[in-house]
C-alpha positions, -999 to 999 in steps of 0.1 A, spaced: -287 115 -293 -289 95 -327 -325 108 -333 -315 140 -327 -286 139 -352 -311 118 -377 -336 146 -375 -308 173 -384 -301 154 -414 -337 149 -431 -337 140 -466 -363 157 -492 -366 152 -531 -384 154 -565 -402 129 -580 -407 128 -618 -394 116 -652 -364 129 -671 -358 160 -645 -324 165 -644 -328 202 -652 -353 203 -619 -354 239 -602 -364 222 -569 -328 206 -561 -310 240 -567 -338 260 -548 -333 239 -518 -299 233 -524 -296 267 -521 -319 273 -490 -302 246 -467 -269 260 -474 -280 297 -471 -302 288 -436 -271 267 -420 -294 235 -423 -277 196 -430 -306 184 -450 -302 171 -486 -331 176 -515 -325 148 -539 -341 142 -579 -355 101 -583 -359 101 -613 -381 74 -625 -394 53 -654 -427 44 -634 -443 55 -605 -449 18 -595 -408 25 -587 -418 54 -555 -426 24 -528 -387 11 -535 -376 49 -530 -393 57 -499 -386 21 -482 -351 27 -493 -342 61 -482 -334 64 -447 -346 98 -433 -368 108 -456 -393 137 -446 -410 152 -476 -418 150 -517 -422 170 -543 -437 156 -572 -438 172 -610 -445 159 -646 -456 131 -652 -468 121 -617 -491 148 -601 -523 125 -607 -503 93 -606 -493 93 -574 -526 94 -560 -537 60 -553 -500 51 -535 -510 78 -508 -527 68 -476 -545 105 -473 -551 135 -493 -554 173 -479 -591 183 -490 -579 211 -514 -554 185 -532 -588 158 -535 -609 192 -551 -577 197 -575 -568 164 -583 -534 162 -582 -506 160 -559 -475 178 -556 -464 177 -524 -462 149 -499 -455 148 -464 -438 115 -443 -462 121 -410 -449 106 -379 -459 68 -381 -450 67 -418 -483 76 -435 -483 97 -466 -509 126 -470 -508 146 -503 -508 182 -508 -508 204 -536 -491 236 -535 -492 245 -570 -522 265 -569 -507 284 -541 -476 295 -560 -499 303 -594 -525 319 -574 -502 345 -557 -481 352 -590 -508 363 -611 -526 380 -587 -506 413 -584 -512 415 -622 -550 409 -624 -570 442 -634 -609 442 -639 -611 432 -674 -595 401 -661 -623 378 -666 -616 349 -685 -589 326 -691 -575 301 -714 -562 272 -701 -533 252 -724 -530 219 -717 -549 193 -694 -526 176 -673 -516 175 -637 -504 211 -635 -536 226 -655 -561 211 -627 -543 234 -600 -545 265 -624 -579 259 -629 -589 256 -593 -566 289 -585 -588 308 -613 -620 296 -598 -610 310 -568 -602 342 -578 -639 339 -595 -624 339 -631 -642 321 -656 -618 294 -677 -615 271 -707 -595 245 -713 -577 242 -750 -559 210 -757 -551 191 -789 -579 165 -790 -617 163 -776 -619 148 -740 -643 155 -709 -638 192 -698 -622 208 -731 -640 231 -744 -618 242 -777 -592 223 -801 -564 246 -810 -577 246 -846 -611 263 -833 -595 291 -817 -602 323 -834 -592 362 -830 -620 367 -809 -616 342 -789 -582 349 -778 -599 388 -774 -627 375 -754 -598 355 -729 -576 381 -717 -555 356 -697 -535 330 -712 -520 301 -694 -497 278 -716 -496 240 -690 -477 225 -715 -442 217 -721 -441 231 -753 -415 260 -753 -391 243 -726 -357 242 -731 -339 228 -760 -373 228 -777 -369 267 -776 -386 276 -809 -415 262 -801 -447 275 -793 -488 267 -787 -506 274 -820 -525 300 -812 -535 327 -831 -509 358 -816 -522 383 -838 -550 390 -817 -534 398 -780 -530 430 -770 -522 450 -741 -553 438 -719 -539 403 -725 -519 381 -693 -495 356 -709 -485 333 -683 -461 303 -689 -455 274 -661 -421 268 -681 -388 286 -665 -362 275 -689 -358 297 -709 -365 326 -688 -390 340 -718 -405 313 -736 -412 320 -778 -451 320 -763 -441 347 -739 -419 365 -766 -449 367 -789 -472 384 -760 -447 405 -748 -443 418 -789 -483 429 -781 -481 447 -749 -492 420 -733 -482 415 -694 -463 380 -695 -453 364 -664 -431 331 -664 -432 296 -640 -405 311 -616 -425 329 -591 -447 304 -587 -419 282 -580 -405 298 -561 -438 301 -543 -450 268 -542 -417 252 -527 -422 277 -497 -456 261 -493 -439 226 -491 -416 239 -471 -441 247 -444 -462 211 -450 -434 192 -447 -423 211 -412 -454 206 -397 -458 192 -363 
């Protein structure tokens, strides 16, 4: 009877730094109350990830993880197994408690950016800019592979992979990459007049803005494609997307 009632009341979370304003808590916050279920979703917040193995051998009835900023790569060498696509990508987002306590890493990122742009995509849809390297940018960049996309990465110094500095990029380069993907966390809220230096003046309608960030709903970077005719498209879809994902991983037998 005890098991039963400890497996009615599973706990779930977010890892990350500084993530008070997470999505994830409300979104399944939300869910367990709407579904009748007595789970919690908890944020641990933390200063390192050498912190996690304290969390997880001090939470009872813990089931499942979502991890975000600055831990999707991190995390990786505390898990005892990663699912193949999360080993191609990279990073981790999700992880699942299995049975006899081992931890197996997922990421459901790509899922959630995958299926939100993809309604939008036309033929002209051929290459992409990719802002930012981190853990996020790895997923995009395998989801844009997949959809057979070609892509460059843009950050703000030289390192393996990048193909342009933010001070190379032209008008016709921006014209040449008709999607846009802004991975950093340049924009977020309070930092709201904030943008990636790009050049603007050269979007125009053919152009995909997409930006991971949520809050605020449009972003100044999304503001200035949307002021083109561009199609812009913000982080909440994919959200909303990818936490269905972990959803399922976390429930699996």
């Amino acid at each position: 009877m005890d098991n039963a009632q400890d497996n009615s009341k599973l706990k779930f979370g977010l890892v990350g730094k500084d993530i008070s304003y997470s999505f994830s808590r409300s979104y399944f916050k939300t869910k367990f109350e709407t579904e009748n279920l007595q789970h919690s979703y908890v944020n641990f917040d933390l200063q390192s990830i050498d912190e996690l193995s304290e969390v997880i051998t001090s939470t009872s009835n813990l089931k499942g993880l979502n991890v975000t900023i600055p831990y999707k790569e991190q995390v990786i060498p505390l898990l005892d197994k990663l699912n193949k696509k999360a080993q191609e990508i990279g990073a981790v987002n999700t992880i699942r408690f299995t049975k006899n306590k081992k931890l197996i890493g997922y990421n459901t990122d790509f899922y959630g950016f995958k299926n939100s742009i993809q309604p939008h995509l036309k033929s002209h849809h051929k290459k992409a800019l990719i802002l930012g390297t981190g853990g996020a940018s790895k997923a995009i960049a395998y989801a844009l592979k997949k959809l057979d996309i070609k892509l460059n990465f843009v950050s703000r110094s030289h390192k393996e992979g990048v193909r342009f500095l933010y001070s190379d990029l032209t008008k016709k380069i921006i014209s040449e990459h008709t999607i846009i993907i802004n991975c950093t966390p340049i924009g977020t809220f309070p930092n709201v007049d904030k943008c990636p230096d790009i050049p603007y003046e050269a979007l125009c309608e053919n152009h995909i803005l997409y930006d991971l960030i949520y809050n605020p709903e449009e972003t100044k970077f999304l503001n200035q494609g949307r002021l083109k005719g561009a199609t812009t498209i913000n982080g909440l879809e994919m959200l909303r997307l990818q936490a269905e994902k972990s959803w399922e991983i976390w429930n699996k037998p």
